[in-house]
N, C-alpha and C positions, 0 to 999 in steps of 0.2 A: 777687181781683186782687192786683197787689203795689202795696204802697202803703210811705207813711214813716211811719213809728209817731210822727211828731208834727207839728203845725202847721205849721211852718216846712221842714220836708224834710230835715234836717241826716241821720237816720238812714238806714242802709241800707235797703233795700227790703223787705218782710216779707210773705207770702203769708196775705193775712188778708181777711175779708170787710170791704169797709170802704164807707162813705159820702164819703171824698174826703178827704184831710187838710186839704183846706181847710174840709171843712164844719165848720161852728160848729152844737151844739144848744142847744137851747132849755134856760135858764136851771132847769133843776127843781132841786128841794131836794136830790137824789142826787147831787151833787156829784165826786163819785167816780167815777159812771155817765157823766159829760159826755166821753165819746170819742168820735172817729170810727169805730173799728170793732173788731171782735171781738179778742181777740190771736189770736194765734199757734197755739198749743196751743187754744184754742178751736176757733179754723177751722177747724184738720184736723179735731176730733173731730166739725163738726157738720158737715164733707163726707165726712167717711166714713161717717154718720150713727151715730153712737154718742151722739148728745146731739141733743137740739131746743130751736132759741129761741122764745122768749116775749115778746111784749109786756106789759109792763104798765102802768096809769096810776098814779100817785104817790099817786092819793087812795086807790084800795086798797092797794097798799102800804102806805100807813100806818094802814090799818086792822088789816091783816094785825099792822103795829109794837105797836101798842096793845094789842091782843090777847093778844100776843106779853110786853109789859111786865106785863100784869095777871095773867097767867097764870103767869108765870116770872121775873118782880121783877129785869128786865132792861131797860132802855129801849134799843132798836138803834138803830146807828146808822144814820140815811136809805136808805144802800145796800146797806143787810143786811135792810131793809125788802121790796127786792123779792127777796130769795133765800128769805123769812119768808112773803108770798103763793103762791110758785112753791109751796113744801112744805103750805102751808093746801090748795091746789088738789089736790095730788097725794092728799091725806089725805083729802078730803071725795072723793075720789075712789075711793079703797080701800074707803070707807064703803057709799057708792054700789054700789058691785063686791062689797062682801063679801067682801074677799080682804082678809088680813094683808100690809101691806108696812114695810120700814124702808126708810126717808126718812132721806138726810143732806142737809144744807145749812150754810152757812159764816155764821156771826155772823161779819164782820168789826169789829166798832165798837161803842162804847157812842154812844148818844144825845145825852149831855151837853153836848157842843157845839151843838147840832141845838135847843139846846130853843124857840127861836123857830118853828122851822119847826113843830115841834108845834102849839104855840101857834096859828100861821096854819091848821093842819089843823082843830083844834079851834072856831075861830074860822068855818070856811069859808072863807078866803079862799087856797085851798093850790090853783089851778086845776091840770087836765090840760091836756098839750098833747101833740097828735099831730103826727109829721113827715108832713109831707104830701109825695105822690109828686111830684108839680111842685118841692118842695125837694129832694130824693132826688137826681133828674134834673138837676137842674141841678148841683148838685155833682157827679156824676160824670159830666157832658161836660164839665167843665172838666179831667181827668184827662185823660191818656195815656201810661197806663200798660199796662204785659203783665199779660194776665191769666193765673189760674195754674189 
């Protein structure tokens, strides 16, 4: 649909997959990840289907991080966490397949601000949360917008 690339509506209209500019999500440690919807250049690419989305939960993602830091003496940061499971997935996949592939994925961030959220990872207390279809829905009937 088109929607406004921010909370408040200020921006022009942008043809994105989106959950509502009003919706608010849930507080995870990815910080970075808390949008309402795909950009731009994303959408198209995954309505033309040249790319497919993923959910993931925070707790493997940071498993994926850890992994990730012990392996490669890198601590990511939170939202490079889930581009860092997306590629563990694809790899244990190739494995699986017995096919050679190259994997790229984007570290955007070091960790080092993050390191409480570690910390609560390590700790246990790092929960998931799913958006649930009943919050979905309701953020987008509050829209009316042209869809695209």
């Amino acid at each position: 649909m088109y929607d406004f690339g921010d909370q408040s509506g200020m921006t022009p209209l942008l043809p994105m997959y989106s959950l509502g500019h009003n919706f608010i999500p849930d507080k995870i440690h990815a910080g970075g990840l808390r949008y309402h919807g795909a950009g731009v250049l994303v959408s198209q690419l995954l309505k033309d289907g040249l790319v497919e989305a993923k959910a993931k939960f925070q707790r493997e993602c940071f498993e994926g991080g850890v992994l990730f830091a012990r392996t490669e003496g890198i601590l990511p940061a939170p939202e490079s966490t889930y581009a860092i499971a997306g590629a563990l997935d694809e790899a244990r996949r190739a494995d699986i397949d017995g096919v050679s592939r190259s994997i790229l994925f984007n570290l955007s961030g070091h960790g080092h601000f993050d390191i409480s959220a570690y910390e609560k990872f390590f700790e246990g207390n790092l929960p998931d949360h799913e958006v649930t279809s009943e919050e979905i829905e309701r953020s987008i009937s509050q829209l009316h917008l042209p869809v695209f």
